[in-house]
C-alpha positions as CSV (number, residue, x, y, z in Angstrom):
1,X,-11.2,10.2,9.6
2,X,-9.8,6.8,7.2
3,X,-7.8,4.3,8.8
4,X,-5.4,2.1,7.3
5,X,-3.7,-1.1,8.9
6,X,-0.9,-2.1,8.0
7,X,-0.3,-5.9,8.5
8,X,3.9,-6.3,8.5
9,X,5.6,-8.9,7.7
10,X,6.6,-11.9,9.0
11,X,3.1,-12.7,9.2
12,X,2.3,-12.6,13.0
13,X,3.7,-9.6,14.2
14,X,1.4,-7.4,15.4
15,X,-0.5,-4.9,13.0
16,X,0.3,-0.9,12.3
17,X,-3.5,1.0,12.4
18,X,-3.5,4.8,11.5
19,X,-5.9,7.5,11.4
20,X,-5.1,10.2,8.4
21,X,-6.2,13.0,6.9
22,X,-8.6,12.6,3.7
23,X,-6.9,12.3,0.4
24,X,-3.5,11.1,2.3
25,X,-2.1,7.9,0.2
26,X,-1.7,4.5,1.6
27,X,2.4,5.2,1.2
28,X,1.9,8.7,2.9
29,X,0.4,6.9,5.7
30,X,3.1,4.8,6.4
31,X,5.9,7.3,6.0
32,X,4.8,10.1,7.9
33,X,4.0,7.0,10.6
34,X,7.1,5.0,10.1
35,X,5.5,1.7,9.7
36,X,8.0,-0.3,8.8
37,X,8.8,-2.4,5.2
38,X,6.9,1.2,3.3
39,X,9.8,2.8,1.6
40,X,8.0,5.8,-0.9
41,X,11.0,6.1,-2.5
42,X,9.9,7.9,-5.3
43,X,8.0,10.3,-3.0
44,X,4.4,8.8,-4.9
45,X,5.1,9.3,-8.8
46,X,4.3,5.7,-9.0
47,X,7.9,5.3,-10.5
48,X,10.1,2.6,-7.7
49,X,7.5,0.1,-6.5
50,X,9.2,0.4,-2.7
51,X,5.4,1.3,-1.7
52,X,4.1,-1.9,-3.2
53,X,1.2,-3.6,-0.7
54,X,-0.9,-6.4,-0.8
55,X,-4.3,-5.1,-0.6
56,X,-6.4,-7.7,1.8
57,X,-9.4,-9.4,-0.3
58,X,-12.4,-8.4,1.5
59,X,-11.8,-4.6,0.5
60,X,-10.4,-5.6,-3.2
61,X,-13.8,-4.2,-4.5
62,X,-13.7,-0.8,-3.5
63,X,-10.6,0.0,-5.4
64,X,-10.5,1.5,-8.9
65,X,-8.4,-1.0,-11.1
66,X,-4.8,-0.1,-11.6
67,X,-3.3,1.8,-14.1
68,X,-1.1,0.7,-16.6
69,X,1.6,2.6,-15.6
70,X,1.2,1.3,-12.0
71,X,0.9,-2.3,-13.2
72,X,3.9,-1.8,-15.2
73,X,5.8,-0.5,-12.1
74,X,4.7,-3.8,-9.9
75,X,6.5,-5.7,-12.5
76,X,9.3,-4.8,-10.8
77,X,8.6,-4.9,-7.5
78,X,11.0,-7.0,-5.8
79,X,8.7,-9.4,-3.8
80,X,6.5,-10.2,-6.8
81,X,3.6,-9.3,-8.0
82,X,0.1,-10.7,-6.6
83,X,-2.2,-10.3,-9.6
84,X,-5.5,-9.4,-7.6
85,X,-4.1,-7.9,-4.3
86,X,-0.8,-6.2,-5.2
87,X,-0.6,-2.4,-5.4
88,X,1.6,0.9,-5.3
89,X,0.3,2.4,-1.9
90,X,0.9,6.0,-3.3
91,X,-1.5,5.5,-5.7
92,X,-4.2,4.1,-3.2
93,X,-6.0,7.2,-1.7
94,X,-7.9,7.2,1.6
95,X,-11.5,9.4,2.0
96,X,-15.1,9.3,2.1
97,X,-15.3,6.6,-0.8
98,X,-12.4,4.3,0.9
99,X,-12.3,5.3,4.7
100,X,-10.5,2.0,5.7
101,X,-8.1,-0.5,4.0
102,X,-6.5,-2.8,5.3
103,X,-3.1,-4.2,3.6
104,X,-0.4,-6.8,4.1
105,X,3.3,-5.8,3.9
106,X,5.7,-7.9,1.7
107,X,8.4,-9.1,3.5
108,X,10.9,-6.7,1.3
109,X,10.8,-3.8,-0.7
110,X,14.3,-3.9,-1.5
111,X,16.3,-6.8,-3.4
């Protein structure tokens, strides 16, 4: 089964790993897991940016590029965008082709 860590913020405290089901979205992950600073507000239509993560380098590669409707939404994320590691978790999926991911937490989702 995927695993995704989650690496909160501060930087220091100690890191969130999960195990979930195949297809489950980064932003699933965390809410069904309540790792905290992952909001899903929108519920995963890619439409608040309170899911945004910061993708860690060494697994950059094995993502499909964003969307312009997701880079669009990161725009407003309140934390700022990263242009090569930020993301919307809900549109990150977990499975055979990505069965771990690490990510990094900004420190707020909310302004």
């Amino acid at each position: 089964m995927p695993e995704v860590t989650f690496h909160l913020a501060p930087a220091g405290r100690a890191a969130v790993s999960v195990t979930v089901a195949d297809g489950m979205s980064v932003m699933r992950a965390a809410v069904t897991n309540a790792v905290p600073g992952i909001i899903g507000e929108c519920g995963g239509q890619a439409m608040c940016a309170t899911c945004h993560v910061l993708v860690r380098e060494e697994f950059l590669d094995r993502l499909a590029p964003a969307g312009a409707d997701e880079v669009d939404m990161l725009e407003f994320s309140v934390s700022g965008r990263d242009e090569a590691r930020s993301r919307l978790g809900c549109q990150i999926h977990l499975g055979p082709a990505l069965p771990a991911l690490e990510v990094d937490i900004p420190a707020s989702q909310y302004s």
